[in-house]
C-alpha positions in Angstrom: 35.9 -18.0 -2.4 33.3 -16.9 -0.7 30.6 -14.6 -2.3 28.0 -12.7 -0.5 26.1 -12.4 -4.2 24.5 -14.8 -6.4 24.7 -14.1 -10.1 21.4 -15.2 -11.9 20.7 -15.0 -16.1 18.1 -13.3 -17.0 16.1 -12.9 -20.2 14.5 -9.5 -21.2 12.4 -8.1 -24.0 14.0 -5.7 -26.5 12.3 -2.5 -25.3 12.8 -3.2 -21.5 16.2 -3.8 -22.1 16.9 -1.0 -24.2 15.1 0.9 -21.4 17.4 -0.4 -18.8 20.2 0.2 -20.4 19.6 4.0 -20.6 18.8 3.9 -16.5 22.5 2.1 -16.2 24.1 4.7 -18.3 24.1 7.0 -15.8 27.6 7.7 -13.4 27.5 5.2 -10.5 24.4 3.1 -11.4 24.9 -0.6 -12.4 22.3 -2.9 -14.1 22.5 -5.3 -10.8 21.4 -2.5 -8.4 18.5 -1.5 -10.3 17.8 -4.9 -11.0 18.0 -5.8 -7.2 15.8 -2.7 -6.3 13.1 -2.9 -8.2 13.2 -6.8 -7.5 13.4 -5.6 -3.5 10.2 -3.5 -4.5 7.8 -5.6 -6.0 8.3 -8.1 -3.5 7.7 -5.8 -0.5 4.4 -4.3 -2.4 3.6 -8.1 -2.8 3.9 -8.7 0.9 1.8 -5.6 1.6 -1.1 -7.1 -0.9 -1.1 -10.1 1.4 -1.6 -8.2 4.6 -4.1 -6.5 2.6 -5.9 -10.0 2.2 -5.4 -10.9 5.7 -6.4 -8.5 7.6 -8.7 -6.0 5.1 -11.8 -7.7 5.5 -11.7 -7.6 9.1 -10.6 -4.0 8.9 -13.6 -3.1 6.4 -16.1 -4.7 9.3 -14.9 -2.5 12.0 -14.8 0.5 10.1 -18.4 -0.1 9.3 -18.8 -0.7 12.9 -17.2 2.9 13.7 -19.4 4.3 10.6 -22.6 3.3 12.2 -21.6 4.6 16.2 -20.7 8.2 14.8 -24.0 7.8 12.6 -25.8 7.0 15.9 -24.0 9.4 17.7 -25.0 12.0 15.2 -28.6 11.1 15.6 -28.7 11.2 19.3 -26.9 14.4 19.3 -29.9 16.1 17.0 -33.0 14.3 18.8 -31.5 16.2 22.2 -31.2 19.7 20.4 -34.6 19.3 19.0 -35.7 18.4 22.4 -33.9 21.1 23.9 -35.1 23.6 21.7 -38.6 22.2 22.0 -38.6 22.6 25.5 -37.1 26.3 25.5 -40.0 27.6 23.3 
């Protein structure tokens, strides 16, 4: 026999699993599925959280890095009007 699902017990508090019961209600909707998609779902947010981790800290540098260029760019920008302007007059 050869199964491409594994069947796992669960134990649930009173109010979720009155909730879930009134989500499985519905026409076409088994506890399993929404069991299996909202288990799909907090694991995928949990992998994004870890790239998060990874690679948000060297992220947060180089935006700080871009911050300060544009900031510098601005500043460059303004000395050369004044100067402009000073000239002109």
């Amino acid at each position: 026999m050869n199964r491409t699902r594994i069947r796992h017990q669960l134990f649930l508090d009173p109010d979720l699993s009155a909730r879930l019961e009134t989500l499985a209600a519905k026409p076409g909707v088994s506890k399993s599925t929404i069991l299996a998609d909202a288990l799909a779902a907090w694991l995928n947010r949990r992998g994004s959280q870890e790239l998060d981790e990874r690679f948000g800290l060297r992220l947060h540098r180089i935006s700080d890095q871009l911050d300060r260029i544009e900031r510098d760019g601005q500043v460059l920008l303004e000395s050369l009007a004044l100067f402009v302007r000073y000239q002109l007059t």
